[in-house]
Residue, then its C-alpha position, 0 to 999 in steps of 0.5 A: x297635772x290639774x284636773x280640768x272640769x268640761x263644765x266650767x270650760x264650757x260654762x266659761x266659753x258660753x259667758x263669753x260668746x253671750x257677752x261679746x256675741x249674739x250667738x246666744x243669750x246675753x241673759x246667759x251670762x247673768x246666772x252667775x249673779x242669779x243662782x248660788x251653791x245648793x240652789x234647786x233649779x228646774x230648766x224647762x225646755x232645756x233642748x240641748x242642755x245649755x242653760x241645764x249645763x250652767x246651772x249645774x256648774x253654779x249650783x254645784x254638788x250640793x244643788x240639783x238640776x231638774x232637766x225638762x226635754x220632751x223632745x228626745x232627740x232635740x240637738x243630739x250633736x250638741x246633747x252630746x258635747x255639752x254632757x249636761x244630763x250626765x252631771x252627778x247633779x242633774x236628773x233629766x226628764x223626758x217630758x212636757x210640763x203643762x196645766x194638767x198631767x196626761x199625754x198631748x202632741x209636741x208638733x215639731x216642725x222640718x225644713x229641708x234640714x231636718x227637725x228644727x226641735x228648738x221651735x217644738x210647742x205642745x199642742x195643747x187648747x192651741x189654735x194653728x201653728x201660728x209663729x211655725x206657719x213659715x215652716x213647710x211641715x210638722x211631725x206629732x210627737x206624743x209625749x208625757x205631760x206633767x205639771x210643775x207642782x207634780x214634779x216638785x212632789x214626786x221629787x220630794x222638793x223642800x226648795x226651788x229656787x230657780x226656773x227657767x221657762x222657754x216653751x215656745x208661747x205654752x209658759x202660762x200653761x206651765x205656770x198655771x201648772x206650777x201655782x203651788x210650787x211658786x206660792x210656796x218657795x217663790x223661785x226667781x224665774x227666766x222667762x222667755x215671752x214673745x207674742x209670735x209664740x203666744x199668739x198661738x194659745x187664747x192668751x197674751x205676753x200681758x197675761x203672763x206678766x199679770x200672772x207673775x205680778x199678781x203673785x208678787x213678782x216684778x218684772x225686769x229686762x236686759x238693757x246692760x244690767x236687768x232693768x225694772x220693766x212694765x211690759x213686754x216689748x218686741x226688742x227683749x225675748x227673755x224676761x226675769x221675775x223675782x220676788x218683790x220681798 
């Protein structure tokens, strides 16, 4: 009797639900055509594990997954099912990634469900709960806070090739943490930009389009197939970057 791989059903049943749904992502189901066997990849925000889960399965046993959760007890049901930290090619890690290491706060905001770990940002030269202000009280959690350049050294990286950043409107702190990382193995990068989340730091959407593009990335939106695009609009929440060589 065959062997089934949870991973590939599951990777498999999220395809389709981001195709035929708006359950999730439709970006979800364009990895197929963004990450390949032996890709390096780093999911930061990675919550419960569902973009972590797909890449794993598309990198492969000879790639690498750097999961990035800060929030340990993001989605345990959910955590649970998926499995993806248990993947032989999936190293997770409990922290934050930001523009210095150190410690700083995530402020997890409840509703009268419980935590509602998904809108979790990391306090850091924030001013205000901004976008989170609809939510009746916050939590701090202390967490541990590194750069992406100091990842990729401590892990001994000799390539990165995909990255995927939703961190609630903190993805400039990230990338200005990761400069080194992206001059010198210029990954392919998701990035999910909304100005409800950004309005929250002293930065913008552009700000963070600039950065990439002055790099040497251009960047592309969803619309039945990734489309050039100049500028972040209110009808695209993830965006991807690649390398214009």
């Amino acid at each position: 009797m065959p062997v089934v791989d949870r991973a590939s059903v599951t990777a498999g049943l999220a395809n389709l639900l981001a195709r035929r749904t708006s359950l999730l992502d439709t970006e979800l189901c364009t990895l197929p055509d963004l990450i390949r066997p032996g890709d390096v990849c780093v999911d930061v925000g990675s919550a419960a594990g569902l973009y972590c889960q797909a890449m794993s399965y598309l990198a492969g046993p000879t790639g690498r997954v750097h999961s990035i959760e800060p929030v340990t007890f993001s989605h345990p049901f959910w955590t649970r099912v998926l499995g993806a930290q248990r993947r032989g090619n999936v190293r997770h890690h409990a922290l934050a990634l930001g523009p210095e290491p150190g410690r700083a706060a995530m402020r997890v905001p409840y509703d009268a469900r419980g935590p509602a770990t998904s809108r979790s940002f990391l306090d850091w030269q924030s001013h205000g709960l901004g976008s989170n202000a609809e939510y009746p009280r916050h939590a701090d959690v202390e967490v541990e806070v590194q750069t992406l350049d100091g990842l990729c050294e401590a892990a001994g990286l000799a390539r990165l090739d995909f990255v995927k950043i939703d961190v609630e409107g903190g993805e400039l702190h990230v990338l200005h943490g990761a400069e080194r990382a992206v001059e010198r193995f210029h990954p392919t990068m998701l990035v999910e930009i909304e100005a409800r989340h950004t309005d929250r730091y002293s930065y913008t959407p552009a700000d963070i389009v600039d950065w990439l593009t002055a790099r040497g990335y251009r960047m592309y939106a969803w619309r039945d197939g990734w489309r050039p695009a100049d500028t972040v609009c209110v009808h695209a929440n993830n965006y991807l970057f690649r390398p214009a060589d």
